[in-house]
C-alpha positions as CSV (number, residue, x, y, z in Angstrom):
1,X,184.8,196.5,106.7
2,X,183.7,195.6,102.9
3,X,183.0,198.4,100.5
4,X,180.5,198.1,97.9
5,X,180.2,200.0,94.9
6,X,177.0,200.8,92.4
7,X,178.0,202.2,89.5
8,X,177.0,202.4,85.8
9,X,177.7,205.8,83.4
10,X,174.0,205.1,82.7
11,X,171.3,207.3,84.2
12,X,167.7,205.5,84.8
13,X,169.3,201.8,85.1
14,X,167.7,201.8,89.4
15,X,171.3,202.4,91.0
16,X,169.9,203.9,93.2
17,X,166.9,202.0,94.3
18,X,169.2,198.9,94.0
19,X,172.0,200.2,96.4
20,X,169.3,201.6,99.1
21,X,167.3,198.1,99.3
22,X,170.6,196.3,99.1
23,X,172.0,197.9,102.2
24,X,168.8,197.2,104.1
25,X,168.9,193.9,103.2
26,X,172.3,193.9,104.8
27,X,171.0,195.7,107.6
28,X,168.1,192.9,108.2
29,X,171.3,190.5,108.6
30,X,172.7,192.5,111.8
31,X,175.4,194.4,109.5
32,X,176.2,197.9,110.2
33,X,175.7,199.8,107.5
34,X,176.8,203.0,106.1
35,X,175.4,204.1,102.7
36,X,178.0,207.6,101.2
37,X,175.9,209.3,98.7
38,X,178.5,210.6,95.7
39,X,175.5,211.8,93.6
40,X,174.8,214.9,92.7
41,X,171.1,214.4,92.4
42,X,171.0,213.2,95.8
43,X,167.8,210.3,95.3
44,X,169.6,208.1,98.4
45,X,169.4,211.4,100.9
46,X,166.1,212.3,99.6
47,X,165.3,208.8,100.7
48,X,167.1,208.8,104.0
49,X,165.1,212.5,104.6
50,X,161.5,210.8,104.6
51,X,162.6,207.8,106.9
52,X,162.0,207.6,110.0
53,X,164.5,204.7,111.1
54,X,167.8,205.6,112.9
55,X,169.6,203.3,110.1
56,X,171.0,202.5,107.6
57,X,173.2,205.8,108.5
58,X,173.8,208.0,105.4
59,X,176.3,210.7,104.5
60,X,176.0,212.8,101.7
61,X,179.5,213.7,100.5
62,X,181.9,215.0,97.5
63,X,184.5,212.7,96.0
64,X,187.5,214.9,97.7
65,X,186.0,213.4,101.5
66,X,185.4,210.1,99.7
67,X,188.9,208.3,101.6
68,X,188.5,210.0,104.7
69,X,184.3,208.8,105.2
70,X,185.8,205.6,104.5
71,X,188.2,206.1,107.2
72,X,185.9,207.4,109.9
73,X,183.7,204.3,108.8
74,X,186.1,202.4,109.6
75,X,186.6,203.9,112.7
76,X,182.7,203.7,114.0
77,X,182.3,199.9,113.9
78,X,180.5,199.4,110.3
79,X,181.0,196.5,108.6
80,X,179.9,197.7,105.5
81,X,179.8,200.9,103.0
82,X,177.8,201.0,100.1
83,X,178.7,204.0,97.3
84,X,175.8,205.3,95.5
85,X,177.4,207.2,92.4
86,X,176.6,209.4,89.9
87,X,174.6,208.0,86.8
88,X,177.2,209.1,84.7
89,X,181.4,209.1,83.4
90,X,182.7,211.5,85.8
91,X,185.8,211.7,88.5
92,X,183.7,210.9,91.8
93,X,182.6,207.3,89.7
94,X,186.5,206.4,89.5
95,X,187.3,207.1,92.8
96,X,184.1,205.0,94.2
97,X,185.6,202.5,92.1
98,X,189.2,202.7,93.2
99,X,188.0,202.3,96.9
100,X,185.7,199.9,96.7
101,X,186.4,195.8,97.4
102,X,183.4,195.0,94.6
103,X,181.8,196.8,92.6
104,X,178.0,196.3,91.4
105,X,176.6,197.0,87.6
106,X,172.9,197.5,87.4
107,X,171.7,197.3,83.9
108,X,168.3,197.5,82.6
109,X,167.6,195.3,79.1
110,X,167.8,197.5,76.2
111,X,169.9,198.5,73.4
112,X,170.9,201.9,74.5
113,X,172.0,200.6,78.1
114,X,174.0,197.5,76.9
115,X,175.7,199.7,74.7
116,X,176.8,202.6,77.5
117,X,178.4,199.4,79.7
118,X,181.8,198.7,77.9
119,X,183.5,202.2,79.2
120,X,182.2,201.3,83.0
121,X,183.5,197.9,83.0
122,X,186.8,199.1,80.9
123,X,187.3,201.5,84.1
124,X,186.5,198.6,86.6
125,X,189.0,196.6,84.9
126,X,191.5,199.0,84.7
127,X,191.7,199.6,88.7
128,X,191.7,195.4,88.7
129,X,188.2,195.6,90.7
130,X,185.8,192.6,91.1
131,X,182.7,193.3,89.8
132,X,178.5,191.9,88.5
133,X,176.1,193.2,86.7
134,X,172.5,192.7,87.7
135,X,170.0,193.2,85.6
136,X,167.4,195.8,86.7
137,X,163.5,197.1,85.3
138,X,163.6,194.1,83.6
139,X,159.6,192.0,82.3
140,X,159.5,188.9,84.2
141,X,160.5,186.8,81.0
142,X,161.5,187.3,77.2
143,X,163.7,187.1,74.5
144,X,165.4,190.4,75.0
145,X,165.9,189.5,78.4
146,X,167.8,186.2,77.6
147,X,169.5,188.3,75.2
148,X,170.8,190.7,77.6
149,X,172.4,188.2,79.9
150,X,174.0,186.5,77.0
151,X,175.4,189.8,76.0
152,X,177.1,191.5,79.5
153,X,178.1,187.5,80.1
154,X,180.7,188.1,77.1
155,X,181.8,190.5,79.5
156,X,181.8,189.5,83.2
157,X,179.7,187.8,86.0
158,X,175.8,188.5,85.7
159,X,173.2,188.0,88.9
160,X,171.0,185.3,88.4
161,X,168.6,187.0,90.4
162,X,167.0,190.1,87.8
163,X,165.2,192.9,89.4
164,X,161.5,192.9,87.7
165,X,160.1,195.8,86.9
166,X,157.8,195.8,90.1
167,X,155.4,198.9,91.9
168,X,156.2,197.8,95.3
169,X,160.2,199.7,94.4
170,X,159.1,203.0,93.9
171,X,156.2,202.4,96.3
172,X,158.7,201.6,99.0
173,X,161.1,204.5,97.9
174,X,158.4,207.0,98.7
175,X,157.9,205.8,101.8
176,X,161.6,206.0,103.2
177,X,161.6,202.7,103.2
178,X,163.2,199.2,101.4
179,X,161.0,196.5,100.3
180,X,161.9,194.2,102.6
181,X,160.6,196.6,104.9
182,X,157.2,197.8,103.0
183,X,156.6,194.1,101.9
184,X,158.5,191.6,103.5
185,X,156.1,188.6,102.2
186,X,156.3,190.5,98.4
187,X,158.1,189.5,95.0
188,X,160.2,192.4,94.8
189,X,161.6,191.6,98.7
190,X,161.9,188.0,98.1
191,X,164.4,189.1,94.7
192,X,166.3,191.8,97.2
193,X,166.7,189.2,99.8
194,X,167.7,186.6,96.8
195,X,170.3,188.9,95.4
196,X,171.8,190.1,98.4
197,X,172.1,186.3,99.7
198,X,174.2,185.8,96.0
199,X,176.2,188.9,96.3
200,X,177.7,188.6,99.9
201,X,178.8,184.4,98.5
202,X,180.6,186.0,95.8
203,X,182.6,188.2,98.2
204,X,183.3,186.0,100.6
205,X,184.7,183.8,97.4
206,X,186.9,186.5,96.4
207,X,187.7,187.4,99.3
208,X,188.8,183.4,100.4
209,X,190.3,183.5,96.7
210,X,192.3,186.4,97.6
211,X,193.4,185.4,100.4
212,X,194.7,182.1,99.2
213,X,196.8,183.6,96.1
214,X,198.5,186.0,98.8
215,X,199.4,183.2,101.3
216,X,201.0,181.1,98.1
């Protein structure tokens, strides 16, 4: 079982639309998948309230339950848990962090959000966690974007696959549903299914990577 992470101290950067169509994408590739909402404002059960599929299964739970959800996840079969956290610096982020395998940095393009990413990725690096950011809200082209990506680059891995700023996401949201679901054929479902195809290569590297520095 592989624990995912979405985290940034910034509220508004789409954590949580990001994390809900990510696990679905997962779902769609005949993963079991558990999503443990850890914030307070409580958008992923909200979601999960207006759907009307059995899954992805969703808990909403304090930081103190955090190790043993993971535990009873492990138990149950899922192959996957994704942690949607609070949108800001607080002790349910860290402990998200400290369990998870990877860890996920959504960032939207602007000054103010760039600058609020140094003490998330100072945590991240702290617990030794793998980590990318993926840039999220984000025009379909631009100076500030190219800008952006040279920027967090200094500081880890970015996505090459941005999240546009697209109606379909909220659209989809509403409807208790992901946009691979709502719009398979769309733009915004064809960057989900691109993103999530990067992100599970990248864990399956480290994970190979891992493996190989503990058998030397």
């Amino acid at each position: 079982m592989r624990i995912i992470t979405f985290v940034t101290q910034k509220g508004g950067a789409g954590k949580t639309t990001l994390a809900i169509n990510c696990a679905i994408a997962a779902e769609l590739k005949k993963h079991r998948v558990l999503i443990l909402d850890l914030d307070p404002q409580a958008s992923s059960e909200g979601w999960y309230q207006d759907r009307e599929a059995d899954s992805p299964k969703l808990v909403k739970i304090d930081s103190w339950s955090l190790p043993d959800a993971i535990a009873k996840a492990n138990s149950a079969g899922f192959d996957l848990v994704i942690i949607d956290t609070p949108g800001r610096d607080e002790p349910s982020t860290t402990a998200a962090i400290r369990c998870a395998d990877f860890c996920i940095i959504p960032c939207r393009p602007t000054p103010v959000d760039l600058r609020a990413v140094p003490p998330t990725v100072a945590t991240i690096n702290r617990l030794s966690k793998s980590a990318v950011f993926v840039l999220t809200q984000t025009p379909p082209r631009g100076e500030r974007l190219r800008e952006a990506e040279a920027g967090l680059s200094m500081l880890g891995i970015v996505s090459p696959v941005r999240i546009v700023t697209r109606a379909a996401y909220q659209d989809a949201l509403g409807a208790g549903l992901g946009v691979m679901e709502y719009e398979p054929e769309g733009k915004a479902a064809t960057e989900i299914r691109q993103l999530w195809n990067w992100i599970e290569k990248k864990m399956e590297k480290i994970a190979y990577d891992s493996e190989k520095t503990h058998i030397a």
